[in-house]
C-alpha positions in Angstrom: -8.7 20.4 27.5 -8.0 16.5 26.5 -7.4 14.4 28.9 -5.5 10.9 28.2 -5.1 7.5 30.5 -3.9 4.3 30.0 -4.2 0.9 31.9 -5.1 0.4 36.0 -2.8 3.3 36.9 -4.6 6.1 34.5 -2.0 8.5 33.1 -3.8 11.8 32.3 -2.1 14.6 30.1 -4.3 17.4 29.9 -3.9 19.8 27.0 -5.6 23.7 26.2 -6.8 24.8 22.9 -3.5 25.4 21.4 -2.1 21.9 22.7 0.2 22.9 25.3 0.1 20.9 28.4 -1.5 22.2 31.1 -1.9 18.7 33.0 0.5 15.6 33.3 -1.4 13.6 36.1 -1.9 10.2 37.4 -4.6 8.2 38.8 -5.5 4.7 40.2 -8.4 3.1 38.7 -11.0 3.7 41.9 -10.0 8.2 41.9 -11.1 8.4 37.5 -14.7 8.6 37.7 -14.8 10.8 40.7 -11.6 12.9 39.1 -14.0 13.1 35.9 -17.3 14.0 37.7 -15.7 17.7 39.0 -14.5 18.2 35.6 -16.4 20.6 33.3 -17.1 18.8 30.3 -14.0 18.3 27.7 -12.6 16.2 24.8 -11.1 12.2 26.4 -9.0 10.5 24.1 -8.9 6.5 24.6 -6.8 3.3 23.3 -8.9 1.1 22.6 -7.9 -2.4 24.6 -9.7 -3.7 27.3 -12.4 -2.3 29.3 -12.3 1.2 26.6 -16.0 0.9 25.5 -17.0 0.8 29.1 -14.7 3.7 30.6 -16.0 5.7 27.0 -19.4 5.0 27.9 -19.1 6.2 32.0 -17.1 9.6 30.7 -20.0 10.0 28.2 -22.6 9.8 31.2 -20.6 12.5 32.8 -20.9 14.5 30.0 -17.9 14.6 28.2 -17.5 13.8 24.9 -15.3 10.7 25.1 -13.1 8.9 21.7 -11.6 6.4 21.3 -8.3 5.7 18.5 -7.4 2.2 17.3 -3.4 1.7 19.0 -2.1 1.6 15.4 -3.0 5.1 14.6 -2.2 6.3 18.0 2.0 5.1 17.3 2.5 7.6 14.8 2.1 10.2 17.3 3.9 8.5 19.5 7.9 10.0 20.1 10.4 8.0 22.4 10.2 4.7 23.6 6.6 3.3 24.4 5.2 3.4 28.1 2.2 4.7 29.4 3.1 8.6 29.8 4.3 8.4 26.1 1.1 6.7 24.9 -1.1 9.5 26.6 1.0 12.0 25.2 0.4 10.7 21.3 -2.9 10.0 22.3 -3.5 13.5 23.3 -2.5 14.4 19.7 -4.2 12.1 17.8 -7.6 12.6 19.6 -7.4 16.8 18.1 -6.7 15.6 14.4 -9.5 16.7 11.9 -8.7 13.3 9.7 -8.6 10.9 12.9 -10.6 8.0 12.1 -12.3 6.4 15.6 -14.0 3.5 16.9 -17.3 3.4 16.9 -17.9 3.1 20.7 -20.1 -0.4 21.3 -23.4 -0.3 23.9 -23.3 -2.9 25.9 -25.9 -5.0 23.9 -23.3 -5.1 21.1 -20.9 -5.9 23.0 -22.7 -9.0 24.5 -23.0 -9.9 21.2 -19.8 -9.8 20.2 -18.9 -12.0 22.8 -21.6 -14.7 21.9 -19.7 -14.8 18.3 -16.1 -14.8 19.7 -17.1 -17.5 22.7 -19.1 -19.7 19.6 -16.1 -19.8 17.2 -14.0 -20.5 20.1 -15.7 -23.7 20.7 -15.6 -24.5 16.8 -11.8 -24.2 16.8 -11.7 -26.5 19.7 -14.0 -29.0 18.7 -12.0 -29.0 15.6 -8.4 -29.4 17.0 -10.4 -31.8 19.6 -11.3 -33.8 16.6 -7.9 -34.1 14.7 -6.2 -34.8 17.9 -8.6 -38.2 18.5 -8.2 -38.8 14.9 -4.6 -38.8 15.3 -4.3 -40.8 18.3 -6.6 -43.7 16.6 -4.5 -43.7 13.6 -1.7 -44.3 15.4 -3.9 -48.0 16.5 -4.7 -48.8 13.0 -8.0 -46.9 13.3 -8.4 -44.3 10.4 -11.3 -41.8 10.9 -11.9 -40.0 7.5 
């Protein structure tokens, strides 16, 4: 079966081989994990957004093998208007697809880097617009700053 969540209420739709549903479920954040741990292992379909690499990496722990699909190549699977049950239902769909393309799922060590790089450019940006703001205000006083 695949099982597919989204966001801090989890939204499960559990399919069988043949992709009929056999599951449409939902979950608060605190039941997953235990939910998880009394399952025998199985396929788990993800979005990625936040906190995906580190619900991927607990499922993985529990022994299920755990994907997860960028949201642009989730929304052609998707049919109706777009909220959380809908999601889990393309998701479920995409996540069986021989030609899916996934995310590579980041340890935690990458992931701290990541952050490092996003936090550093941050600060450039601001320094920057920090700068041009000064610049304009002194301009304004005759002061020009090349």
């Amino acid at each position: 079966m695949d099982w597919i969540w989204q966001k801090n209420i989890f939204h499960l739709v559990g399919r069988d081989k043949d992709g009929k549903r056999q599951l449409k479920k939902k979950l608060k954040r605190y039941q997953l994990l235990a939910y998880f741990a009394q399952l025998p292992a199985c396929l788990i379909g993800r979005k990625t957004c936040s906190s995906a690499h580190y619900w991927v990496r607990e499922l993985q722990a529990l022994g299920h093998e755990a994907k997860l699909i960028s949201a642009q190549h989730v929304k052609a699977y998707l049919h109706g208007n777009k909220n959380d049950y809908n999601d889990a239902q393309a998701i479920a769909e995409a996540v069986v697809r021989p030609h899916m393309r996934f995310v590579v799922i980041k340890l935690p060590h990458e992931q701290d880097v990541q952050a490092l790089h996003r936090l550093l450019a941050r600060c450039v940006e601001e320094r920057t617009a920090l700068c041009n703001q000064l610049r304009g205000l002194l301009s304004e006083y005759g002061i020009v700053i090349p």
